[in-house]
C-alpha positions as CSV (number, residue, x, y, z in Angstrom):
1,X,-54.9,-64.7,18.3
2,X,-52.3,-62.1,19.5
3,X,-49.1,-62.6,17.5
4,X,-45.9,-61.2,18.7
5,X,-42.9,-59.9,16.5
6,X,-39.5,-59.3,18.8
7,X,-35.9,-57.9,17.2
8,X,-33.5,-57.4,19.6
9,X,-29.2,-57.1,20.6
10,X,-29.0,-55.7,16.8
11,X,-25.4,-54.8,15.6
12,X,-25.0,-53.7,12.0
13,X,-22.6,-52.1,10.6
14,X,-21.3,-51.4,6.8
15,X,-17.7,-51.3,6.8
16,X,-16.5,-49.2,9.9
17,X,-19.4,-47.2,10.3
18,X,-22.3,-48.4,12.6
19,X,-25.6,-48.2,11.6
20,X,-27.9,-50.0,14.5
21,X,-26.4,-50.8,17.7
22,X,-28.5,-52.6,20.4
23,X,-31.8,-52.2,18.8
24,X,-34.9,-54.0,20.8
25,X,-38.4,-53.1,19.1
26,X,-41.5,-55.5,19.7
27,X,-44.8,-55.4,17.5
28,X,-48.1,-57.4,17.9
29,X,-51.2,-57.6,16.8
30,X,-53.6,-55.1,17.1
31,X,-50.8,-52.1,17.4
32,X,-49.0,-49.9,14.6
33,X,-45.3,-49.7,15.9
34,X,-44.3,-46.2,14.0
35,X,-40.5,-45.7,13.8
36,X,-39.1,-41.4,12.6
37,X,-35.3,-40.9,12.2
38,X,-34.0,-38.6,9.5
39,X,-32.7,-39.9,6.2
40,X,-29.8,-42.3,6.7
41,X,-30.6,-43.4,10.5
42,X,-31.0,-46.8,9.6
43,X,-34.9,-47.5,8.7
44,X,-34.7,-48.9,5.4
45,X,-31.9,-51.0,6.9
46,X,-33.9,-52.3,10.2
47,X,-37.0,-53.5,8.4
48,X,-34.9,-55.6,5.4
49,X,-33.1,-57.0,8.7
50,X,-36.6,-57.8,10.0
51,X,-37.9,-59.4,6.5
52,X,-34.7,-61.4,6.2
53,X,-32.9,-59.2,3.3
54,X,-30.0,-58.0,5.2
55,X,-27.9,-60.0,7.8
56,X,-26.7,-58.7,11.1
57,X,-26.2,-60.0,14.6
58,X,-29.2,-60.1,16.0
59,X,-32.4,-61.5,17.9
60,X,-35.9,-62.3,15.7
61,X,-38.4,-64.4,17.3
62,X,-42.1,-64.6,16.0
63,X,-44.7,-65.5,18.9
64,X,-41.4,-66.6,21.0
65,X,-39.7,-68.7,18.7
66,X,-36.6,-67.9,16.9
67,X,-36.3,-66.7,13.2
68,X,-33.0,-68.4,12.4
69,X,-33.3,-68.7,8.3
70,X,-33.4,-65.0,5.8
71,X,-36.1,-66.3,4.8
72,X,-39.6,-65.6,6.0
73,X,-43.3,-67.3,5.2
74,X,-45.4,-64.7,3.6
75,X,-48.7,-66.2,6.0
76,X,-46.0,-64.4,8.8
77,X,-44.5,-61.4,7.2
78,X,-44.9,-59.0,4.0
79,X,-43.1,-56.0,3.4
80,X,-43.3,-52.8,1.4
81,X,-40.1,-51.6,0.2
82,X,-39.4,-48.0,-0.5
83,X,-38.1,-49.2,-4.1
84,X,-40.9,-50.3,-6.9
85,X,-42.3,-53.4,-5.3
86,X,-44.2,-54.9,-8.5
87,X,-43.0,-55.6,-12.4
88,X,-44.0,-53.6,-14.9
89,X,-45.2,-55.9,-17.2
90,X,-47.4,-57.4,-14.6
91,X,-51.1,-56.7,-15.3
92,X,-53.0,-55.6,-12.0
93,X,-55.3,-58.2,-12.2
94,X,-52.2,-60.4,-11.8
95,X,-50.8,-58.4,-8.8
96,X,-54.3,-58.8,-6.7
97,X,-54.4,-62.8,-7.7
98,X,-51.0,-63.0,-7.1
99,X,-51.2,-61.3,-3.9
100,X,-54.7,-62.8,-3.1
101,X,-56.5,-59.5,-2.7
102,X,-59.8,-58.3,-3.3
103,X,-59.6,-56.4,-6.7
104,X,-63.3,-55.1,-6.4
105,X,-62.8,-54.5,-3.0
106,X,-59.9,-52.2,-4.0
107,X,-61.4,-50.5,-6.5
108,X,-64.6,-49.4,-4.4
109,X,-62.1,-47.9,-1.8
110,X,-60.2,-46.3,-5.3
111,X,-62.6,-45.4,-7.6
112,X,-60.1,-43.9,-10.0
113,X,-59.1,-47.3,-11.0
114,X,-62.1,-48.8,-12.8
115,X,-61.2,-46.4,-15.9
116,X,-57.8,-48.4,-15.9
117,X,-59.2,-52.0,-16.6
118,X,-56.4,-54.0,-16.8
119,X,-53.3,-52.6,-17.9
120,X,-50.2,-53.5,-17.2
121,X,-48.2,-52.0,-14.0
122,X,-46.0,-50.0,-16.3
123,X,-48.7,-48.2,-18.0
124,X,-49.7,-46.5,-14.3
125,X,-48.2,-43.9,-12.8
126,X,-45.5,-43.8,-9.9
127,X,-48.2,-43.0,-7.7
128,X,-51.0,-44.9,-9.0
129,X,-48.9,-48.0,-8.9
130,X,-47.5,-46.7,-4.8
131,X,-51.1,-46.8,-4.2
132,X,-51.6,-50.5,-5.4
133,X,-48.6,-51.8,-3.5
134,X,-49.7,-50.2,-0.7
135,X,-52.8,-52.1,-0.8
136,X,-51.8,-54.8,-1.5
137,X,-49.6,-55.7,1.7
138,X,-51.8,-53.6,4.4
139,X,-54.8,-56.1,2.8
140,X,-52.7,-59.1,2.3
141,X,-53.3,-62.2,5.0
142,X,-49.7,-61.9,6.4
143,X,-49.4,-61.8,10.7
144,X,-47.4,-58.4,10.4
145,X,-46.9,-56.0,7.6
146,X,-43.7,-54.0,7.2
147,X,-44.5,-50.8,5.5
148,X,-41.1,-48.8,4.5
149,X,-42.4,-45.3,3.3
150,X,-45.9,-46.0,2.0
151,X,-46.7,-42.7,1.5
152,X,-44.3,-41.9,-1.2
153,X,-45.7,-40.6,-4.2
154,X,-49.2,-40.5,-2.7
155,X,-51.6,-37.7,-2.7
156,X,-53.4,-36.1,0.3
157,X,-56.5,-37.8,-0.1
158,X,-54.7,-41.2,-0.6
159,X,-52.7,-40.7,2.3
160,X,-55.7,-39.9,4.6
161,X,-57.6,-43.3,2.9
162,X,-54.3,-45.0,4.1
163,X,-54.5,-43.8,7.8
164,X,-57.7,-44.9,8.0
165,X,-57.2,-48.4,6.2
166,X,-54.0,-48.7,8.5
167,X,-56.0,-48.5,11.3
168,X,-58.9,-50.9,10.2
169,X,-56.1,-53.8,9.3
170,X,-54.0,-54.0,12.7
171,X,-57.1,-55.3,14.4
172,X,-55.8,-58.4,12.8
173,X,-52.8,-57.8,12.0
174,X,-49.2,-55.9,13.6
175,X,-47.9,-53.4,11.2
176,X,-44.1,-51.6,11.5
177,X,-44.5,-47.8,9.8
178,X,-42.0,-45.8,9.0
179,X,-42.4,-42.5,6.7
180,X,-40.8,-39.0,5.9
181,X,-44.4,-37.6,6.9
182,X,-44.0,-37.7,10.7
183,X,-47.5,-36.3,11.1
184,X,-49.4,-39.2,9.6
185,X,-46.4,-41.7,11.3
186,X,-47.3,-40.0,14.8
187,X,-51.4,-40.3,13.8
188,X,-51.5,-44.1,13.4
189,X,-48.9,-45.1,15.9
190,X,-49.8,-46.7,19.0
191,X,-46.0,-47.0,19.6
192,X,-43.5,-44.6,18.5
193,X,-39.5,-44.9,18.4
194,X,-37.0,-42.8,17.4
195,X,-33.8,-43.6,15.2
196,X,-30.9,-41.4,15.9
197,X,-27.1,-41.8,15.8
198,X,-27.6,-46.2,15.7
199,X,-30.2,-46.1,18.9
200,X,-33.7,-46.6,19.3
201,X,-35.7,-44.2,21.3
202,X,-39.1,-44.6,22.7
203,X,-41.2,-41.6,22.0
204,X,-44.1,-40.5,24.4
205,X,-45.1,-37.3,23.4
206,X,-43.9,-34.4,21.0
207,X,-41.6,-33.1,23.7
208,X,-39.5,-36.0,23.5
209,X,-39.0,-35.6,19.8
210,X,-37.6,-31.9,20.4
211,X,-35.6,-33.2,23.3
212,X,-33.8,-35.5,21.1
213,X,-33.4,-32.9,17.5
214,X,-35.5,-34.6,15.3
215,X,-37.9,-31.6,15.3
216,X,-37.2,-27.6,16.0
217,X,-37.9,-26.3,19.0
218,X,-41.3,-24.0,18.7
């Protein structure tokens, strides 16, 4: 089944400063929507309106029918914060049950962490434990997956397993990306919008991120 994720007419702002101002962005399965702006454009701040943790005037609708409550089924959406997602005195074991997720599965795609057994998510790493939240909501069984700077903290290699994982999971799933590393952004996007000034803008080639100052002219 094709799902379909629609936010649209979005008006935040924080005091007298506005953030997002008529916003439409649609995602669905089978496509990565990818969304670049620089650091304070709004982001962080469109995909917690999207997952319900931040309240605006807006438009959600899931497969045509409005999202009216904050709150949102995790069988219909997860998200990946840019913040530590998981406690620290959660064991991983308990994160992939939790989260019901393959834990051999993982580790065959990571083979780093078989030496860890089962420690606790405190004991890891910042990017050991990035790399399990990461996992865990691309692989999770949600209809779209918002992923708010997965590539934080992650190495080269991980970042290239992540591209490729990205791209196996939105055959059944959609996924919203947004990252500092425009290169891997533009690489699995099949749409690509820009944030600038409170606007969206869609984004069809390189040019058009020039045109609008979000990279240098060559």
């Amino acid at each position: 089944m094709i799902n379909s994720l629609e936010i649209d007419s979005v008006q935040l702002s924080f005091g007298a400063r506005k953030i997002l101002q008529s916003i439409y962005l649609k995602a669905k399965t089978g496509k990565v929507t990818g969304i670049l702006g620089r650091n304070g454009s709004g982001k962080s701040s469109l995909m917690k309106l999207i997952f319900g943790e931040l309240s605006a005037e807006m438009s959600l609708r899931l497969n045509g029918k409005a999202l009216l409550s904050r709150y949102r089924n995790p069988s219909d959406m997860r998200m990946l914060p840019h913040y530590r997602l998981i406690p620290e005195d959660f064991r991983i074991s308990r994160v992939f049950d939790d989260f019901e997720v393959d834990y051999t599965e993982f580790k065959a795609c990571f083979g780093e962490f078989s030496k860890f057994g089962d420690l606790k998510i405190g004991q890891l790493s910042g990017g050991n434990v990035r790399v399990i939240e990461v996992y865990i909501i691309l692989r999770s069984d949600a209809r779209f997956c918002l992923l708010d700077e997965p590539f934080t903290y992650l190495s080269p290699k991980n970042v290239h397993l992540f591209t490729g994982l990205i791209s196996e999971e939105k055959k059944r799933k959609g996924i919203i990306i947004t990252d500092h590393l425009y290169r891997s952004v533009v690489q699995v996007s099949d749409d690509l919008y820009l944030l600038r000034e409170g606007s969206m803008y869609k984004i069809n080639d390189k040019h058009d991120l020039v045109r609008l100052g979000y990279l240098p002219e060559a």
